[in-house]
C-alpha positions, -999 to +999 in steps of 0.1 A: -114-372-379-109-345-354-073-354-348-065-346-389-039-316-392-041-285-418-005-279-429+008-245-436-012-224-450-044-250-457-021-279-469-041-309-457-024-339-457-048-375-462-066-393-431-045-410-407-050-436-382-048-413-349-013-413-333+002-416-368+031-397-375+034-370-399+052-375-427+063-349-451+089-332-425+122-342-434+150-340-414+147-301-415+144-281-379+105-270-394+077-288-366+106-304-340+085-304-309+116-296-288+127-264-307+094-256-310+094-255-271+130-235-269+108-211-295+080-203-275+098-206-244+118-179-255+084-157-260+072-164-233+103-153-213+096-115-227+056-115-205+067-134-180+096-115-172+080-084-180+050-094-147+077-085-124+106-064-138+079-034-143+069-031-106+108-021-102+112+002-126+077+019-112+097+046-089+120+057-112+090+062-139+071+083-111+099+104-108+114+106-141+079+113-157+067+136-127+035+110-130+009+112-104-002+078-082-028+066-103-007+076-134+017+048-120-012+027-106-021+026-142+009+013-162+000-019-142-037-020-143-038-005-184-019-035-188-038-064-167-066-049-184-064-052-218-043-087-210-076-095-191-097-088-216-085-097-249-070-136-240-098-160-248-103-135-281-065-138-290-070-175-284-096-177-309-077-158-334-049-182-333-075-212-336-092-192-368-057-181-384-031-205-372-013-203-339+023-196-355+012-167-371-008-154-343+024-160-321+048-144-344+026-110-345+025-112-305+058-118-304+067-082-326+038-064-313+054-073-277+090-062-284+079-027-307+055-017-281+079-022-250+108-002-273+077+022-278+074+026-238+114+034-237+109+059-262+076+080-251+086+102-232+052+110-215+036+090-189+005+091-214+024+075-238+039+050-216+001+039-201-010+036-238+017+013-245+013-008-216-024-011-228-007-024-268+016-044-247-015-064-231-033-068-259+000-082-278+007-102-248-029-121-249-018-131-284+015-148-277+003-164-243-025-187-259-009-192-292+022-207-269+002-232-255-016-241-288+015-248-306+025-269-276-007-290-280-007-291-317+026-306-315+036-325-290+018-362-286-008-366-257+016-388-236+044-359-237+024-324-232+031-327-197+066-329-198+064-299-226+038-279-202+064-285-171+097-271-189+071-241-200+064-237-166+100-238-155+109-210-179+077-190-165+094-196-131+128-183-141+118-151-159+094-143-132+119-146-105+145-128-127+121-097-127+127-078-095+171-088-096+174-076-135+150-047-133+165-037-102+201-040-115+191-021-149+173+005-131+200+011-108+229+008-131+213+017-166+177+032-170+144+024-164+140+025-204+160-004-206+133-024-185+116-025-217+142-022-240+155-056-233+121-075-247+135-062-283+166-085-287+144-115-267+117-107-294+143-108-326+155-139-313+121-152-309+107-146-339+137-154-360+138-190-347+097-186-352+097-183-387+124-213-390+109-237-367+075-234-361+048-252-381+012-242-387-008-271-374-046-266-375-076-286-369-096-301-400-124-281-385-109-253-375-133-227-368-140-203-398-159-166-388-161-148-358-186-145-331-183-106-332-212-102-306-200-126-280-167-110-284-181-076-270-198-093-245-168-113-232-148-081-232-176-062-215-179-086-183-141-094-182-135-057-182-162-050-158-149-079-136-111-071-135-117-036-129-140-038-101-114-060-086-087-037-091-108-005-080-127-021-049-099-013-024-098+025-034-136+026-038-147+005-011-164-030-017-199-013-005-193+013-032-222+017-056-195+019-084-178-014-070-215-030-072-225-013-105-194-029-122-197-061-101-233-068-112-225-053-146-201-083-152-225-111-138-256-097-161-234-094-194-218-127-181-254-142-186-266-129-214-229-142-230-239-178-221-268-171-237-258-161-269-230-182-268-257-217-265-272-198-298-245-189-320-235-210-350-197-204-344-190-192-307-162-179-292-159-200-263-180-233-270-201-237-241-197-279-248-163-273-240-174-274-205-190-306-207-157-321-198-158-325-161-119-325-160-112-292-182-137-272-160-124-286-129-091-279-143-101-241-148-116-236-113-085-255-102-064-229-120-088-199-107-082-211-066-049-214-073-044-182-084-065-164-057-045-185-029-011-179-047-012-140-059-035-135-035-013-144-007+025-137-020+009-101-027+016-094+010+050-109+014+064-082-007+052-055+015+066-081+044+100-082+028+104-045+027+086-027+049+089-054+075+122-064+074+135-033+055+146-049+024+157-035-009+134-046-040+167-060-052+175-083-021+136-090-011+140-106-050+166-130-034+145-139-006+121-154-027+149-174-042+135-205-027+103-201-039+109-196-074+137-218-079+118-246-063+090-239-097+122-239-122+135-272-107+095-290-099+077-281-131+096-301-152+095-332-124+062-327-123+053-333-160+076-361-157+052-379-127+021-365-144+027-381-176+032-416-160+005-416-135-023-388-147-029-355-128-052-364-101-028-377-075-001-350-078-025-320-080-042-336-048-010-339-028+002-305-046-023-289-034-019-301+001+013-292+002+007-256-009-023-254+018+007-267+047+030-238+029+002-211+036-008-223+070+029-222+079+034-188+063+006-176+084+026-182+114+054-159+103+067-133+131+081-096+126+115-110+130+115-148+113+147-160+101+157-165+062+161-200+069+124-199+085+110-180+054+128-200+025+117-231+046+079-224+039+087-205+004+099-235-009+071-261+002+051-230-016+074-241-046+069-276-045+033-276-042+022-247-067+049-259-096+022-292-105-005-276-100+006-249-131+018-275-150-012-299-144-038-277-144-028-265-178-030-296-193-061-308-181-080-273-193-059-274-229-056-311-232-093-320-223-103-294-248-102-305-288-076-295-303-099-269-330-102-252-297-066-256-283-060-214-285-094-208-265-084-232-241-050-215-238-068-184-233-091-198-209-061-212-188-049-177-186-077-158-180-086-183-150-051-171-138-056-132-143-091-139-124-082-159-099-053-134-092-073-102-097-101-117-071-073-133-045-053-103-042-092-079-038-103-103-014-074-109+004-065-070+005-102-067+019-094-096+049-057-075+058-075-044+061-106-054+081-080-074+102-057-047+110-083-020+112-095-045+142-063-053+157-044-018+156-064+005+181-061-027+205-026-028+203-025+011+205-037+010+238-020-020+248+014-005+241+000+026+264+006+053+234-016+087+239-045+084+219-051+093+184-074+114+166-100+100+144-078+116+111-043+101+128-057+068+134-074+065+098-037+073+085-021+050+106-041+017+095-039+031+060-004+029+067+000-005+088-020-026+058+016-024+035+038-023+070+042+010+068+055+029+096+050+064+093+082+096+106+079+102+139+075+138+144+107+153+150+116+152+190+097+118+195+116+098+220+133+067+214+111+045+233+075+059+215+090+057+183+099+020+190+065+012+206+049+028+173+068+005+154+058-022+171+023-016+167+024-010+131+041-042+126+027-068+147-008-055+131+004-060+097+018-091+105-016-101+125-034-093+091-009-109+068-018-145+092-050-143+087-051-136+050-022-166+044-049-184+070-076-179+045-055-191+012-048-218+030-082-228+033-092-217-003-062-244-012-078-273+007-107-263-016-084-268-044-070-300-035-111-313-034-115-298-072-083-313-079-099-351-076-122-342-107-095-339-131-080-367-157-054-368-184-066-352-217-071-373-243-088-359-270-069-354-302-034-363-295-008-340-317+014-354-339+044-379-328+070-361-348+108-360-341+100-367-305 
């Protein structure tokens, strides 16, 4: 019976009437689902945290380290990379060896590498660190959500799934206000040095809580081809996305990698319909709700990162906001996750995913339309209006989506379904924010020499005006050269930002539409049902 549990170690305990509780756990704090939740919550907090606290400390790296732009460009992309990359491997790792143990060595992987960065002293050694930081990262991320399936009953994973999600809100909109008040008042060092007390904690209550639950047939070698394979086209894909804007999409690099990903993307289904023990079963996608789930989980992610990639360069070039205080502004946003997620696996537990995802993601395409109407000078009441209906509608959909994709798969697969989760993130993201970069700067590139000559400025040179849209796509406007009266420097501002904020509608325009998309995928999904995990202390 697929829903029988390994114990510890190989300790199998008899066959059970699915739903059964385990017995054999005593009174003890070993296998509680809720402080196995705190535990991985706590893990979590160090990634999820660390996806926004790094972009802070970026400056003071750059000048600390005397690093060049795309030494800085690659402390973020070394790490998406090899986070990219490695997850649907890591997940299988924790499905082979147990999903404590692979969380326990993410978890001090995580927290040595990130003291590792603090103490480099190179920017070299920092980008290589980032890189051992991913790949650490992909461990903890999938094992998390396997331990959450392998423990918690099928009738309370939401509710499990939502609090995860809360904490992923939290951390995440903790980033920019704690890096920006440890760069400022500390180091950037102590950006990373941080995860190191988060990571003792974590892996102290690890070893005392968590219990190594694993599937009867719990897969038992390694499909070490379609593991190159899978790395080859993720790699190909992710970096393609993140190197189309500097190459150009009509590149021949951008196509060679582009096309390099979809023909080592075929010949891995291939293989993968072959092989005796593949990494990612192919009948996983069988299941109409888990792959519905994981394009669900993919559109999100391109509307979502896509979109709020913009409002950054809004916040402070725009309105001239601090890191620090543009962090605040997106208050309403984030807190609105912390406080939905858990609501949400509340409602989705009682009445199934469909219905919430649908309206969810209605709500986030009403969101997106309205913060496509946003002007140069919209109020905070007007932006926290529409950033938390973003909240409100985005908060199910990451908690639902995540259990349809891990709760539709069976539980021998429960890390590659947490992998797959994530990866459908990192893609969706990767692609929303490549696309969406593409739309701004076609838009502006449009709108800008039009507004030029509408605001009666003296024309450019073909150089000056390439600069200028350069500059207007991130709201940019550039010194005036020194003597520049009052009223052109004001009319060059003006240009600069109503074309930014003309391209900024239209890409907000466009996620909009991608989450009406969404909310159509989102009718194909269903409660998970296979394997339910054990009913213990719950």
């Amino acid at each position: 019976m697929s829903s029988q549990i390994s114990m510890d170690k190989g300790q199998a305990e008899p066959p059970r009437p699915q739903g059964t509780a385990i017995s054999g756990t005593g009174p003890g704090l070993r296998g509680h689902p809720w402080l196995t939740l705190v535990t991985v919550a706590i893990g979590i907090t160090m990634v999820a945290l660390d996806g926004t606290i790094v972009a802070i400390a970026n400056p003071a790296i750059q000048q600390d380290l005397q690093a060049s732009l795309a030494d800085v460009q690659w402390i973020t992309n070394g790490y998406l990379l090899a986070l990219a990359v490695a997850l649907i491997t890591a997940g299988k790792l924790g499905d082979r060896f147990g999903h404590r143990q692979t969380f326990l060595v993410g978890v001090v992987g995580f927290a040595a590498s990130s003291g590792a960065i603090g103490l480099g002293g190179s920017v070299s050694l920092v980008v290589a660190f980032r890189v051992l930081q991913g790949l650490f990262g992909a461990l903890l991320m999938p094992a998390a959500l396997g331990l959450l399936r392998a423990t918690f009953p099928a009738e309370k994973l939401n509710a499990a799934i939502g609090i995860w999600g809360a904490v992923i809100g939290a951390s995440t909109a903790a980033g920019p206000i704690v890096g920006g008040l440890l760069v400022e008042h500390v180091s950037w060092e102590s950006v990373f040095f941080i995860n190191i007390p988060v990571g003792l904690l974590a892996v102290v209550m690890g070893v005392l809580i968590l219990r190594d639950h694993r599937a009867e047939n719990a897969p038992r070698s390694f499909d070490f081809p379609g593991i190159v394979l899978l790395s080859v086209a993720m790699f190909c894909l992710i970096w393609a996305l993140i190197k189309a804007p500097e190459w150009g999409w009509g590149d021949t690099a951008t196509l060679g990698f582009l096309a390099g990903a979809l023909v080592t993307f075929l010949v891995f289904g291939v293989w993968e319909s072959k092989a005796n023990e593949p990494l990612l079963p192919l009948s996983m996608f069988r299941s109409v709700p888990l792959t519905a789930g994981t394009v669900l989980m993919v559109l999100m992610a391109f509307g979502f990162m896509g979109g709020i990639f913009f409002v950054t360069f809004y916040l402070q070039n725009v309105h001239g906001m601090s890191p620090v205080d543009s962090g605040v502004r997106l208050l309403p946003l984030t807190a609105m996750m912390i406080v939905a997620s858990p609501l949400a696996g509340t409602v989705i537990s009682k009445i199934g995913p469909r219905g919430p995802l649908v309206t969810a993601m209605i709500i986030a395409a009403i969101a997106m339309f309205g913060l496509s109407s946003l002007e140069t000078d919209s109020s905070f009441a007007v932006t926290s209006f529409w950033f938390a209906l973003l909240g409100l509608g985005l908060a199910p959909v990451m908690v639902g989506a995540t259990e349809v994709i891990v709760g539709n798969a069976p539980l021998e697969h429960a890390g590659v379904a947490g992998g797959l989760q994530q990866a459908a993130m990192q893609v969706g993201g990767s692609l929303g924010t490549a696309v969406l970069g593409v739309v701004m700067a076609s838009r502006v590139d449009t709108v800008l020499p039009e507004n030029w000559a509408d605001a009666k400025l003296p024309p450019l040179a073909p150089a000056q005006e390439d600069q200028l849209k350069s500059a207007a796509e991130v709201g940019v406007v550039p010194p005036s050269p020194e003597g520049t009266p009052e009223q052109i420097a004001a009319a060059v501002k003006g240009v600069v930002h109503d074309s930014f904020m003309s391209g900024m509608a239209l890409a907000f325009t466009c996620a909009g539409i991608v989450a009406v998309l969404a909310a159509g995928v989102a009718f194909f999904t269903k409660r998970g049902s296979a394997d339910a995990g054990p009913s213990v202390h719950v």
